[in-house]
Residue frames as qw, qx, qy, qz and C-alpha x, y, z in Angstrom:
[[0.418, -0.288, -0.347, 0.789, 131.39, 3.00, 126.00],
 [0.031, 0.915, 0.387, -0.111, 129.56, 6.38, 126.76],
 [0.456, 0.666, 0.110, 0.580, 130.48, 9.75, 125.83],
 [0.356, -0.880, 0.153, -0.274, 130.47, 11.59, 129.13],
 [0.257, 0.684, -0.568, 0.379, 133.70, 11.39, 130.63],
 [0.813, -0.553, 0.083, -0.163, 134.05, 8.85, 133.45],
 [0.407, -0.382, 0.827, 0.062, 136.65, 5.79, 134.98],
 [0.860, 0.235, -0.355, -0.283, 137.21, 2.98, 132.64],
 [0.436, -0.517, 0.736, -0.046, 138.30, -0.03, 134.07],
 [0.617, 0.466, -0.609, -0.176, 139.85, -2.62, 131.73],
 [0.350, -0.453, 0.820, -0.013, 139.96, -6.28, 132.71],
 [0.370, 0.130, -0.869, -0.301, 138.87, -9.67, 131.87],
 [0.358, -0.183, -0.916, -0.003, 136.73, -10.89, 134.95],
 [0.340, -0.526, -0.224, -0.746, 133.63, -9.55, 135.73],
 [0.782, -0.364, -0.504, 0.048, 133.63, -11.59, 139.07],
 [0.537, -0.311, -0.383, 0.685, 136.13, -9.43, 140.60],
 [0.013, 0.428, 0.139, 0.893, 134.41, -6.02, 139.89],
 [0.313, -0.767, -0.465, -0.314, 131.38, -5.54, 142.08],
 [0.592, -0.504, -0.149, 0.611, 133.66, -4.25, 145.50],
 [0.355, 0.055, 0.298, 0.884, 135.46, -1.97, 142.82],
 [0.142, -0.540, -0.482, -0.675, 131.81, -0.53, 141.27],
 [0.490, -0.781, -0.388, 0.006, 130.39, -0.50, 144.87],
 [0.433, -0.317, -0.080, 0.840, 133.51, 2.06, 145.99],
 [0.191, 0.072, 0.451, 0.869, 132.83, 4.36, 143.10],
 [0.404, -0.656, -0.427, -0.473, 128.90, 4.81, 143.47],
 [0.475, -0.691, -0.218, 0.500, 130.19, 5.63, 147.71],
 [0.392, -0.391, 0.068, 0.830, 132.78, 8.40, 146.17],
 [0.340, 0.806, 0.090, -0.476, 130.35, 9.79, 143.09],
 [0.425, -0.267, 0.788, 0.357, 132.51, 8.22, 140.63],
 [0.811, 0.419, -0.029, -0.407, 131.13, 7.93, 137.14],
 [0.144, -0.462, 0.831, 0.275, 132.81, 4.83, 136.55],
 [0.753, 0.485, -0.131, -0.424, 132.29, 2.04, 133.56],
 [0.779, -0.223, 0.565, 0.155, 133.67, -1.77, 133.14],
 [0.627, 0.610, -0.327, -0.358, 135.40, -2.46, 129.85],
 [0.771, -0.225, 0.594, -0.051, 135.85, -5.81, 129.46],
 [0.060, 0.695, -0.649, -0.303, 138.21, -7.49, 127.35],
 [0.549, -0.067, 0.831, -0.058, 137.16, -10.89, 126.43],
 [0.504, 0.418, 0.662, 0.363, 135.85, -10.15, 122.99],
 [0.118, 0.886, 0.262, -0.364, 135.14, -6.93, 120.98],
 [0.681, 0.499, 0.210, 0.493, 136.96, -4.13, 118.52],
 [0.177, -0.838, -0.028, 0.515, 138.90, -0.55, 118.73],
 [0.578, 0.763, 0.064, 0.281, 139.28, 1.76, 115.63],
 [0.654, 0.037, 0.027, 0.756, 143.09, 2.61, 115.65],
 [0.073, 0.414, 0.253, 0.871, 142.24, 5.87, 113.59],
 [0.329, -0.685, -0.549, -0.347, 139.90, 6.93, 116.29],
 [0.024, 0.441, -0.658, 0.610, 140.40, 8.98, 119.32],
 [0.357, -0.224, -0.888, 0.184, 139.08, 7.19, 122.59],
 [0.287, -0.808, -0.320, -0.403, 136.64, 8.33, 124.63],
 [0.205, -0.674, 0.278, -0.654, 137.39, 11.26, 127.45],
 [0.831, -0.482, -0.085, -0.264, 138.27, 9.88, 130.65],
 [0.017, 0.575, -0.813, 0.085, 140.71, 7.80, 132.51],
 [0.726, 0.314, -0.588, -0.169, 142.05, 4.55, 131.88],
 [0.577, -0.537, 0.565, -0.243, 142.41, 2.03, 134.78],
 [0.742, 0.280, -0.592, -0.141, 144.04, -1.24, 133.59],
 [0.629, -0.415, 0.625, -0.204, 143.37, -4.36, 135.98],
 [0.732, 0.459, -0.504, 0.015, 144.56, -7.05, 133.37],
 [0.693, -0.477, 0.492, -0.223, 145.91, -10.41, 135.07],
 [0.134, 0.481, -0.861, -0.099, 148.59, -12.70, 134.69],
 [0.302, 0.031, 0.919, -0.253, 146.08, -15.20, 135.36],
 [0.529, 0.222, 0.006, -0.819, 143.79, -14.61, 132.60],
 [0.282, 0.410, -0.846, -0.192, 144.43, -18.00, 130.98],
 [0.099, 0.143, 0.921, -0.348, 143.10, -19.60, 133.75],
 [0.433, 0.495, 0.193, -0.728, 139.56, -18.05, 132.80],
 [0.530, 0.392, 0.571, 0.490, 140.38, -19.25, 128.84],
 [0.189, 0.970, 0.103, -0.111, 140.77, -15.47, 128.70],
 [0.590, -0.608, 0.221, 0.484, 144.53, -15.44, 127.60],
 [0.392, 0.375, 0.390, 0.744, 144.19, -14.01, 124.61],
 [0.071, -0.945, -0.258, -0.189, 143.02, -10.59, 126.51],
 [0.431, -0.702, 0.129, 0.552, 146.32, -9.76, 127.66],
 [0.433, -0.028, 0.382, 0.816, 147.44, -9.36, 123.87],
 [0.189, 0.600, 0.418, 0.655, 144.48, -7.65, 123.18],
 [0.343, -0.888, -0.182, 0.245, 145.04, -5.65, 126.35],
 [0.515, -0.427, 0.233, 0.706, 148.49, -4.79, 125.31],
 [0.295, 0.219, 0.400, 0.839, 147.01, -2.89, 122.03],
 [0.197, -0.865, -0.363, -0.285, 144.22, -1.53, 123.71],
 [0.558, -0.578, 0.069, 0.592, 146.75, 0.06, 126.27],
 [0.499, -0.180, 0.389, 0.753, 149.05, 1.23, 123.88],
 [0.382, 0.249, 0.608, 0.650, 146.39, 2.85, 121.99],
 [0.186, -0.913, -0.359, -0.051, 144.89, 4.86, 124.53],
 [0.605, -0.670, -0.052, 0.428, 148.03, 5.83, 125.37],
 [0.341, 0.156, 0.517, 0.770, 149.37, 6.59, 121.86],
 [0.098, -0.770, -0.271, -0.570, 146.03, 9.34, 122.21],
 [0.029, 0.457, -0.217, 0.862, 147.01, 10.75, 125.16],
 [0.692, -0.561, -0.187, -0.413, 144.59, 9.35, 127.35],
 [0.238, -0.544, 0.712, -0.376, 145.42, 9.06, 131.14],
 [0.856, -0.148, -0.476, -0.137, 145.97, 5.33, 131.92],
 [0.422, -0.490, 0.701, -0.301, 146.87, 4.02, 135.57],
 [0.745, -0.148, 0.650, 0.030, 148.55, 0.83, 135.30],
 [0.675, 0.648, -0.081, -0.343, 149.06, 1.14, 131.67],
 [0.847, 0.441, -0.292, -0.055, 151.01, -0.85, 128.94],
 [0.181, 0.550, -0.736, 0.350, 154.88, -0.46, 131.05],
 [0.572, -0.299, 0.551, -0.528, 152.87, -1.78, 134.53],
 [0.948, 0.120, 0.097, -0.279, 151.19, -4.73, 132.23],
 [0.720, 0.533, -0.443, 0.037, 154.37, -6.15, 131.08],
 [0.066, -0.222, 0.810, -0.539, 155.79, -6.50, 134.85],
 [0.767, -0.076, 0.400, -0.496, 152.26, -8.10, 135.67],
 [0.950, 0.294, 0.009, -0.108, 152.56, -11.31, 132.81],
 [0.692, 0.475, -0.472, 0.269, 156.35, -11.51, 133.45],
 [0.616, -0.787, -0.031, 0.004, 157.49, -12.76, 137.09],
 [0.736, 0.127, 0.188, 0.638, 161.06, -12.63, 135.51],
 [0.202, 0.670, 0.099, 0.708, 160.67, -8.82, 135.16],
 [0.510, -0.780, -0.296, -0.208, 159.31, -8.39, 138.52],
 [0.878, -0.366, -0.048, 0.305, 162.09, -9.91, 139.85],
 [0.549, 0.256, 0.048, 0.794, 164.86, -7.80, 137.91],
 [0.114, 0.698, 0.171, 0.686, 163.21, -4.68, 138.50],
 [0.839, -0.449, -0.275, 0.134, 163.06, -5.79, 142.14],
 [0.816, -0.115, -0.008, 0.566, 166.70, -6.60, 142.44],
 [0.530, 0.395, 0.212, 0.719, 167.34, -3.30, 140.88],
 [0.305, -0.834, -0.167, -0.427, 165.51, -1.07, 143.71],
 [0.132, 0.388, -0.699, 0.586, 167.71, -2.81, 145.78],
 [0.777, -0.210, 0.178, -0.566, 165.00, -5.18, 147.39],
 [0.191, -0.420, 0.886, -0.051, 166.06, -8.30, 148.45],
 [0.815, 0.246, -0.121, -0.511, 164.30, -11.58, 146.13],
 [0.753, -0.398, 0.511, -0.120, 164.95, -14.75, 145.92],
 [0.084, -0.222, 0.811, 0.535, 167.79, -16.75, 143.86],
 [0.763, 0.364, 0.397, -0.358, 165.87, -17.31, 141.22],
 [0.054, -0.189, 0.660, 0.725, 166.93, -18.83, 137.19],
 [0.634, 0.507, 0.020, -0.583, 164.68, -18.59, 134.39],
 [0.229, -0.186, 0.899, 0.324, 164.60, -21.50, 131.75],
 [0.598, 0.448, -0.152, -0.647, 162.77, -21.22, 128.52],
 [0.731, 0.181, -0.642, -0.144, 161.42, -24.89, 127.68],
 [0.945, -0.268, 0.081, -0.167, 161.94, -28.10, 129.29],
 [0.598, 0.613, -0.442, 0.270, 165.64, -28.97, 127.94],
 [0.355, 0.316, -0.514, 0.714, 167.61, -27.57, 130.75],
 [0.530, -0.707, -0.055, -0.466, 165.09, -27.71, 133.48],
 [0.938, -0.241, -0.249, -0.012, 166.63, -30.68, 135.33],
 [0.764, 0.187, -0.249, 0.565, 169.98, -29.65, 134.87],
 [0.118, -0.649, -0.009, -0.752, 169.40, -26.18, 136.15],
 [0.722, -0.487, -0.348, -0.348, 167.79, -27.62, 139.34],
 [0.808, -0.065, -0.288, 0.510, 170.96, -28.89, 140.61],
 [0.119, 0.417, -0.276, 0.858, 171.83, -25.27, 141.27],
 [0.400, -0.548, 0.085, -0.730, 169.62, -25.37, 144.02],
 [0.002, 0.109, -0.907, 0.407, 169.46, -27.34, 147.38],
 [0.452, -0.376, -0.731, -0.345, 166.26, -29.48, 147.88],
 [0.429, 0.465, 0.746, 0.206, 163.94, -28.62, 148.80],
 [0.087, -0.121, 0.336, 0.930, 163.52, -25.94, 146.13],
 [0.500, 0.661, 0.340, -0.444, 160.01, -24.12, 144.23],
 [0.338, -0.050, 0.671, 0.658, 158.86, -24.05, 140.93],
 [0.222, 0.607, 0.367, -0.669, 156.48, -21.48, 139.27],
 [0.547, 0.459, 0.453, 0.534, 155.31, -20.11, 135.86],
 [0.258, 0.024, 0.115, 0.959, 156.66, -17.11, 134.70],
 [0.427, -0.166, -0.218, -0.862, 153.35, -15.74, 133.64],
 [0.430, -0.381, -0.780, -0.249, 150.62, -16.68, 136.18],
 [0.354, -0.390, 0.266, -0.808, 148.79, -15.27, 139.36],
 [0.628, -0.402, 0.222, -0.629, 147.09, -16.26, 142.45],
 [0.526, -0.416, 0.741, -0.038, 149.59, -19.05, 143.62],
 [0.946, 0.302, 0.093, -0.071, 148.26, -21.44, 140.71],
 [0.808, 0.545, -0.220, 0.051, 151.60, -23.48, 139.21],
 [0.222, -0.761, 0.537, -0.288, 153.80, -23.24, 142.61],
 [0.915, 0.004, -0.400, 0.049, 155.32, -26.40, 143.26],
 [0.516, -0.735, 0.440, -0.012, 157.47, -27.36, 146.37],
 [0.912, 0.148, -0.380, -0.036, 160.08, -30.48, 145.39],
 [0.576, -0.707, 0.387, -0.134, 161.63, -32.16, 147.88],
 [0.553, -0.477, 0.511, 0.455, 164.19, -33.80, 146.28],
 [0.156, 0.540, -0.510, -0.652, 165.73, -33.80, 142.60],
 [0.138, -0.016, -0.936, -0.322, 164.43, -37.21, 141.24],
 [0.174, 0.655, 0.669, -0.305, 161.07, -36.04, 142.18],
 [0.181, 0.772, 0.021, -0.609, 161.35, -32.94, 140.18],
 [0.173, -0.230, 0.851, 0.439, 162.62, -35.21, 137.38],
 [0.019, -0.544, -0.827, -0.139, 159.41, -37.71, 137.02],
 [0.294, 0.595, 0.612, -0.430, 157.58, -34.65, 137.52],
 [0.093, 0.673, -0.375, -0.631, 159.19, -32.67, 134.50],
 [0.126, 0.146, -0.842, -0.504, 159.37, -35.61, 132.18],
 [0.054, 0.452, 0.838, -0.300, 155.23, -36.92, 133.67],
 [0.038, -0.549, -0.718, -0.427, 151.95, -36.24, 132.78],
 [0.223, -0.813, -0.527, 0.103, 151.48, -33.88, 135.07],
 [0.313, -0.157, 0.145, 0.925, 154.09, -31.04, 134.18],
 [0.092, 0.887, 0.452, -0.027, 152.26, -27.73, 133.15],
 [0.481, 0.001, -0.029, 0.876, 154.21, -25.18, 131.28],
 [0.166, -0.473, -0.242, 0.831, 153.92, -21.70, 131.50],
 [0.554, 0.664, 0.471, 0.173, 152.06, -20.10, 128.94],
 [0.241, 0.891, -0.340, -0.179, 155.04, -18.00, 127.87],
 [0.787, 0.405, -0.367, 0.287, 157.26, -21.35, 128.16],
 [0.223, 0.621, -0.536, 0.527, 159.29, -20.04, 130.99],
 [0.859, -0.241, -0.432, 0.128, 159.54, -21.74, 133.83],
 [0.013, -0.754, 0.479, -0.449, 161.12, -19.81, 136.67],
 [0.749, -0.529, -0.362, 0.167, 163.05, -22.13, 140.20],
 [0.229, -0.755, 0.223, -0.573, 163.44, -20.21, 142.58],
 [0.213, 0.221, -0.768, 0.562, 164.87, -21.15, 146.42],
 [0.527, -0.558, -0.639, -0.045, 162.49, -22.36, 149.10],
 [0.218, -0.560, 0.201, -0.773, 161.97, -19.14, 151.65],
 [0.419, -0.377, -0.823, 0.061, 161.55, -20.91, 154.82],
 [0.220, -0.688, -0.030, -0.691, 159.34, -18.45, 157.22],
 [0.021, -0.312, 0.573, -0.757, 160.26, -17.52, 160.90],
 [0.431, 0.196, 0.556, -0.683, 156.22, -17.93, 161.06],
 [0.303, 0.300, 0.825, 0.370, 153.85, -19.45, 158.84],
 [0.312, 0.783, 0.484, -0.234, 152.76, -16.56, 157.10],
 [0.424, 0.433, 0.254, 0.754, 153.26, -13.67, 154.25],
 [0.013, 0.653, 0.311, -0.690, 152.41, -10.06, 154.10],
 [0.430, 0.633, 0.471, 0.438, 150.72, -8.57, 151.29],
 [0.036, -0.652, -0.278, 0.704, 151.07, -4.55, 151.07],
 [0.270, 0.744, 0.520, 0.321, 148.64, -2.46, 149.33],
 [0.274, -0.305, 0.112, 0.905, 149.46, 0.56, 147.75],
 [0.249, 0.765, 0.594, 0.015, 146.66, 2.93, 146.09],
 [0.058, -0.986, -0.131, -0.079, 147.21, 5.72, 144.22],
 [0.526, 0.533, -0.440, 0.495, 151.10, 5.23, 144.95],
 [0.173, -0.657, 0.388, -0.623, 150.50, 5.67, 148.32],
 [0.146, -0.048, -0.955, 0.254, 150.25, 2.58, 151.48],
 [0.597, -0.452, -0.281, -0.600, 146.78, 1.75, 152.17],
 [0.755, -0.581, 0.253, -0.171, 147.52, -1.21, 154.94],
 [0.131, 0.505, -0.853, 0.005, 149.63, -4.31, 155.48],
 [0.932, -0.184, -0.171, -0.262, 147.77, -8.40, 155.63],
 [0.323, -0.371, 0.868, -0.070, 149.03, -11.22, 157.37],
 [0.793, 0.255, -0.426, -0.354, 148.32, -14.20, 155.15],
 [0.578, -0.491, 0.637, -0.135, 148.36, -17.49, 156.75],
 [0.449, 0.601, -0.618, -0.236, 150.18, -19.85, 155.32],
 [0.332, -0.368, 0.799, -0.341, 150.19, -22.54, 157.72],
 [0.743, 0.333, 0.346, -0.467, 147.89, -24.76, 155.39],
 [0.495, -0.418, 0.593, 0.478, 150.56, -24.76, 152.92],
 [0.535, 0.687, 0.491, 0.003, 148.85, -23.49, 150.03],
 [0.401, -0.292, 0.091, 0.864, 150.45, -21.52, 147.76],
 [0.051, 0.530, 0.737, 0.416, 146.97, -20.44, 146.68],
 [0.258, -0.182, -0.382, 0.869, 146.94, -16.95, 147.94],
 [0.121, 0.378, 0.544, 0.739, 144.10, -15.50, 146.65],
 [0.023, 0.142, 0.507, -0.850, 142.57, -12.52, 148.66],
 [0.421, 0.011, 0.005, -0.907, 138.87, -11.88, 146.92],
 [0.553, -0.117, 0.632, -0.530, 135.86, -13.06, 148.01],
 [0.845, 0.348, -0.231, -0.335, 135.13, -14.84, 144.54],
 [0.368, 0.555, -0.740, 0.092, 138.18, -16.97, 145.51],
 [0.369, -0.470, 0.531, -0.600, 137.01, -17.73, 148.67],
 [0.390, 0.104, -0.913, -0.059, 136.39, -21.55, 149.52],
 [0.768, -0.471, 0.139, -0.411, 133.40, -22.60, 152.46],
 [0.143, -0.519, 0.797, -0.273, 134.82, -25.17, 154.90],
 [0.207, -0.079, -0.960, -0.173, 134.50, -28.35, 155.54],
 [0.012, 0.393, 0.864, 0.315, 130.46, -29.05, 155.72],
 [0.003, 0.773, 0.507, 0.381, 129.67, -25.78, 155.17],
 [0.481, -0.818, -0.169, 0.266, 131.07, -24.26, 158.01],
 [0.188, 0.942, -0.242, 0.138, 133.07, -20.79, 157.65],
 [0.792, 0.014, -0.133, 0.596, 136.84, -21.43, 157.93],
 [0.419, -0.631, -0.124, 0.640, 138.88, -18.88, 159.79],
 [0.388, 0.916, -0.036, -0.099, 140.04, -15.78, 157.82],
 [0.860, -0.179, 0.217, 0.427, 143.40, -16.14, 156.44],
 [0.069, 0.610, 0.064, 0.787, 143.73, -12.53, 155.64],
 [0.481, -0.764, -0.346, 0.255, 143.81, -10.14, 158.92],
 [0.264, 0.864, -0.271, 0.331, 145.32, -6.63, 159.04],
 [0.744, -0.346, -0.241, 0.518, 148.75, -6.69, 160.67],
 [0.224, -0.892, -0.382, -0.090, 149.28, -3.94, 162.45],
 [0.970, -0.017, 0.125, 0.206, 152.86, -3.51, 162.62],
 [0.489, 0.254, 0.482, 0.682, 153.54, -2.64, 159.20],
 [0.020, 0.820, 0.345, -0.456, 153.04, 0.90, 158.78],
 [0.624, 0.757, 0.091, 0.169, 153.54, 3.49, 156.37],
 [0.025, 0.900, -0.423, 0.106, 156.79, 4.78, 157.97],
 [0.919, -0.013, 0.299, 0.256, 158.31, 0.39, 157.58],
 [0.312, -0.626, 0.532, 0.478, 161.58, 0.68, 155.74],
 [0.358, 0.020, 0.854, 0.377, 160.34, -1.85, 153.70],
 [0.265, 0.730, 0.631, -0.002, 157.31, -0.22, 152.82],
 [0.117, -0.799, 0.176, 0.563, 159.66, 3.06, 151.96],
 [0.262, -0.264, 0.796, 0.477, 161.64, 0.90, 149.38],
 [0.338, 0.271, 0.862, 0.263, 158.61, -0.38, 147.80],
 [0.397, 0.864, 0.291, -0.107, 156.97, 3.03, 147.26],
 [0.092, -0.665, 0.375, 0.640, 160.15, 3.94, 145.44],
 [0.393, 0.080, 0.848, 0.345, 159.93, 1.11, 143.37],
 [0.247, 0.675, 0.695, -0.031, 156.19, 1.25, 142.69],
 [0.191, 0.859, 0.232, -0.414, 157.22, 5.20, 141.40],
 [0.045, -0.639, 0.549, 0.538, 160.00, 4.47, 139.51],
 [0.252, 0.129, 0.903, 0.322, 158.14, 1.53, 137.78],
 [0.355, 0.026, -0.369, -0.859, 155.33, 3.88, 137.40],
 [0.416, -0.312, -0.847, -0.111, 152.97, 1.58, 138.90],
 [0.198, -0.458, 0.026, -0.866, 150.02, 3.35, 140.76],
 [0.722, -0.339, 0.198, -0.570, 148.15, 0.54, 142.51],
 [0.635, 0.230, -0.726, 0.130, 149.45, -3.14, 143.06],
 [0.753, -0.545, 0.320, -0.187, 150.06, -5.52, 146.42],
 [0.620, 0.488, -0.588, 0.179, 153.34, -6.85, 147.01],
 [0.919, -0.386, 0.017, 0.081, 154.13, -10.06, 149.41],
 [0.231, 0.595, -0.714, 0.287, 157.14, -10.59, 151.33],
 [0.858, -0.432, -0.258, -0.099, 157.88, -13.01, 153.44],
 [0.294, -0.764, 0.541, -0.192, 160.31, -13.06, 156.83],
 [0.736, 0.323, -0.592, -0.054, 162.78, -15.63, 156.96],
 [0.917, -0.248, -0.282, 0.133, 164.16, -17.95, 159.43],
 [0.494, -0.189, -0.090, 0.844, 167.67, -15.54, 159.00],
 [0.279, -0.556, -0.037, 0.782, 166.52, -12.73, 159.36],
 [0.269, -0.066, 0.508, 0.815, 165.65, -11.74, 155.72],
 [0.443, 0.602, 0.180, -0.639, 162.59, -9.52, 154.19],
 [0.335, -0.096, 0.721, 0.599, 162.33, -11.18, 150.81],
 [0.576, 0.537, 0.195, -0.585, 159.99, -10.03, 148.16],
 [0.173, 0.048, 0.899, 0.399, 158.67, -12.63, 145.55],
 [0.182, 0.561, 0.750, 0.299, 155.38, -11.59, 144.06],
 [0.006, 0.304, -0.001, -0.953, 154.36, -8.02, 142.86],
 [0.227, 0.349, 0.896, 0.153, 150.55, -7.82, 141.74],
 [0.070, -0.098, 0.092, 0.988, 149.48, -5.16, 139.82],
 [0.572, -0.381, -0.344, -0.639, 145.03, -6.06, 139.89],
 [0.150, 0.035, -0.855, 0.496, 145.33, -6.43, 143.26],
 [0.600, -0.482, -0.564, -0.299, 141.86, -7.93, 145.07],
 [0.022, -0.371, 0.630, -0.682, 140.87, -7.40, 148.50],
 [0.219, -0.314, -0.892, 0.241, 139.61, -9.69, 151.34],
 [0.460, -0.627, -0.285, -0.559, 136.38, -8.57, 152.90],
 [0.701, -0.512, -0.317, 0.383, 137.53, -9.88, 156.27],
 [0.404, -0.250, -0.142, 0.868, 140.21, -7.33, 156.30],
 [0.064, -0.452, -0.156, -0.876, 138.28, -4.27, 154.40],
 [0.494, -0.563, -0.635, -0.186, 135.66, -5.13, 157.02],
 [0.649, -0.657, -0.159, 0.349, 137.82, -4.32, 160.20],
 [0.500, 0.379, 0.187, 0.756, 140.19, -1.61, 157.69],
 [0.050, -0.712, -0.268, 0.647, 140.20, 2.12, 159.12],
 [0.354, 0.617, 0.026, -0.703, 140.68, 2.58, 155.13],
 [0.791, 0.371, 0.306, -0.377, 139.23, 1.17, 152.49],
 [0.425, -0.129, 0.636, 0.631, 141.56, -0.15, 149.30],
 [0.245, 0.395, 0.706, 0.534, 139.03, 0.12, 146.80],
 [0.119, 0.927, 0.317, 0.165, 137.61, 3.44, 147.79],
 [0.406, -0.632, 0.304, 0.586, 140.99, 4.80, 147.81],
 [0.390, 0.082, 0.659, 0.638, 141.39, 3.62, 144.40],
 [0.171, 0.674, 0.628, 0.350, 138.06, 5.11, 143.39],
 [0.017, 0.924, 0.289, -0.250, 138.83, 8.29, 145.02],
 [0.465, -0.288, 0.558, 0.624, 142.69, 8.52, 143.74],
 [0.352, 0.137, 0.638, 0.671, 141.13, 8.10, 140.14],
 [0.050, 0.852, 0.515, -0.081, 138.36, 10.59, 140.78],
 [0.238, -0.714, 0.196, 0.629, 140.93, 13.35, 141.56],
 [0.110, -0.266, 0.614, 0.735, 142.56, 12.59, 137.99],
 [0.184, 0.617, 0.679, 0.352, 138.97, 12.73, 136.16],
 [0.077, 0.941, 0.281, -0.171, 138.28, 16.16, 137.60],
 [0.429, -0.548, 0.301, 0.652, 141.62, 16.96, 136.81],
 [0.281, 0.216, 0.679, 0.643, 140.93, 16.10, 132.85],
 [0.086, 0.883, 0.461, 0.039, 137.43, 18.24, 133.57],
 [0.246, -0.789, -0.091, 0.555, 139.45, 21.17, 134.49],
 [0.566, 0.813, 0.133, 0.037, 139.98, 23.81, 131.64],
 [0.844, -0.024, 0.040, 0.534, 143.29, 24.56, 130.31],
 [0.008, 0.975, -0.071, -0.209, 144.84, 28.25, 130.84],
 [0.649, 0.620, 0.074, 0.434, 147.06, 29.81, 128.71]]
């Protein structure tokens, strides 16, 4: 890392940066990747000048990066133990690798989530199940971008799959089921927040039945032979910053201290707004930044400009 003050941004996958780097060189940004996937940090040192952006992902695992969230959680903790500004720092990372936290902290804004039970191991999965009416979901606590969702449509399917070769535990062990959300429509909504503030609202279609939700273009899939497949990302115009729901969720997002993130709900059949996934390195579609009146990622990159010149600015007595 250089000596001149700039943006550090902390993750694990260098695939989802270029959008991010290409905001920052539009807003004048000195800004600098610090990847996590191998490396060292003297304790006894101070860090270098600057701010601290932490995009760390419950999905790092998938990568065979899942040993960078523990060594994100001491590189966090040790810029922050010097004083150094971090957005998204060590509290934010512990709601990103735990959809069990999400959920409590959720419940606790008053935001409406779905029954869910946690169950640590394999023991008491089966029995647990029964609390729910088929068909029912199953997810891992710690994981991102829809990977480990299961649907089961009845209980002796969720049996043979639990005791079968094809079970897949969480890499914390937890296991979260959760109620099936049926939707009014076949879609979600994702809403981005920069900076604490609403950038837009997506419609995510859903109507494919994937629970593979992933919005950046490294995710992206070509169609069948070769041809482009619709967009399944589209702003939804709607949703605005003066929603009810989109009030509640910047309360949340300030009382959790969380600065930048996208959080899905989905409408129900009765009538319910439920929120089930809070994502705190949130990616954006190109389809939607494309047709956006404002950008996500050059919000973010001006947002964290403001708080570098802020650290430039001298201190009066």
């Amino acid at each position: 890392m250089t000596a001149e003050p700039r943006v550090y941004v902390i993750h694990e996958n260098a695939e989802w940066f270029p959008p991010f780097a290409a905001a920052f060189e539009a807003e004048g940004v000195p800004a600098e990747e610090w990847l996590l996937t191998d490396g060292s940090i003297d304790l006894s040192a101070e860090p270098p000048a600057g701010v601290y952006w932490s995009r760390l992902s419950a999905s790092a695992h998938t990568r065979d990066h899942g040993e960078s969230k523990e060594y994100g959680r001491a590189v966090l903790r040790w810029l922050e133990a010097s004083g150094r500004t971090v957005v998204n720092g060590s509290r934010v990372l512990e709601l990103e690798v735990s959809k069990a936290a999400q959920h409590s902290a959720l419940q606790r804004a008053g935001i409406d989530v779905p029954k869910t039970i946690a169950v640590f191991g394999t023991e008491a999965l089966k029995q647990r199940a029964r609390e729910f009416s088929a068909p029912f979901i199953s997810k891992h606590n710690q994981g991102g971008k829809g990977l480990g969702v299961r649907r089961h449509d009845s209980h002796d399917e969720f049996d043979a799959w639990v005791d079968g070769p094809e079970f897949e535990p969480s890499p914390d062990g937890i296991t979260l089921l959760q109620e099936n959300l049926f939707a009014r429509e076949p879609f979600v909504t994702r809403v981005e927040f920069a900076g604490g503030d609403f950038v837009y609202a997506v419609r995510v279609d859903t109507s494919a039945g994937s629970f593979e939700l992933c919005p950046a273009e490294a995710c992206a899939l070509p169609g069948a032979d070769g041809v482009e497949p619709e967009p399944l990302f589209r702003i939804r115009e709607e949703i605005g910053a003066d929603h009810p729901l989109v009030a509640q969720y910047r309360a949340f997002l300030r009382d959790a201290g969380i600065t930048v993130a996208g959080i899905e709900f989905i409408e129900t059949v009765d009538g319910r707004f439920v929120t089930y996934d809070v994502n705190t390195n949130t990616n954006y579609n190109p389809d939607v930044e494309a047709g956006a009146a404002v950008s996500g990622p050059r919000t973010i990159a001006r947002h964290l400009g403001g708080l570098l010149a802020r650290e430039a600015q001298p201190v009066t007595v």
